[in-house]
C-alpha positions, 0 to 999 in steps of 0.5 A: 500500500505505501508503494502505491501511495508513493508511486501516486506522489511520484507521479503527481510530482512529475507532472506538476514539475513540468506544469509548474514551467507553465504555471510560472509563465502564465502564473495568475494568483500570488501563490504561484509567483511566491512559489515560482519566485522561490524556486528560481532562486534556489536554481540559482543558489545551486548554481552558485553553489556548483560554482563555488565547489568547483572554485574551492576544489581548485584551491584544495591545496592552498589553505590561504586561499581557501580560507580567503574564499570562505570569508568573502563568500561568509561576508556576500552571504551576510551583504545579500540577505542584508540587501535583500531584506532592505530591499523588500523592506517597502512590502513587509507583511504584504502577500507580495513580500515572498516574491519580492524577496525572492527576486532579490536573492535569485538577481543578486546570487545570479551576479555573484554566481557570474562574478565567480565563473570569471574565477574558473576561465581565467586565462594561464598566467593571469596574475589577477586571478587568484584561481589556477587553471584547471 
């Protein structure tokens, strides 16, 4: 019986994840763009993430650079919520809040996550980059 069930949910999942493309395009209620809004931007905090791993894995043997990569990406974290949260300050309370929120998180970590790739295609014997090459 818990397969069954289970298999029921799996499939409600996977035809509402391809809905939920639609749905966004076409999104008509408040719900649908908080919930749209929110998960775009956790696709792009994955992203940045990837990147991240990718930068870090290049610099697993310097610890200096390591810990100077931790530490600025602690302090972006700490300035985007801060942002975003100042940002979205003018609707606190309103059902619009999560939304507006939301879209402050993805745009910032967009630009953080592109600012990093720069890091990963830097050119052999660029001395301003902090990253090897691969």
């Amino acid at each position: 019986m818990k397969h069954v069930i289970l298999s029921a949910a799996l499939a409600l999942f996977a035809s509402g994840t391809a809905q939920a493309a639609d749905d966004c395009a076409n999104a008509q209620d408040q719900t649908t763009m908080d919930v749209c809004a929110s998960d775009a931007f956790k696709k792009s905090d994955k992203q940045l993430n990837d990147v991240y791993k990718q930068i870090g894995t290049r610099l697993k043997d310097d610890a200096d650079k390591t810990k100077l990569l931790v530490t600025a990406q602690r302090a972006w974290v700490a300035f985007r919520d801060a942002e975003c949260a100042f940002s979205s300050s003018g609707v606190t309370g309103a059902s619009v809040y999560p939304m507006i929120h939301s879209i402050c998180l993805d745009g910032l970590t967009q630009t953080r996550t592109k600012d990093l790739q720069v890091y990963l295609a830097c050119e052999e014997g660029d001395m301003s980059c902090p990253v090897p090459s691969e």
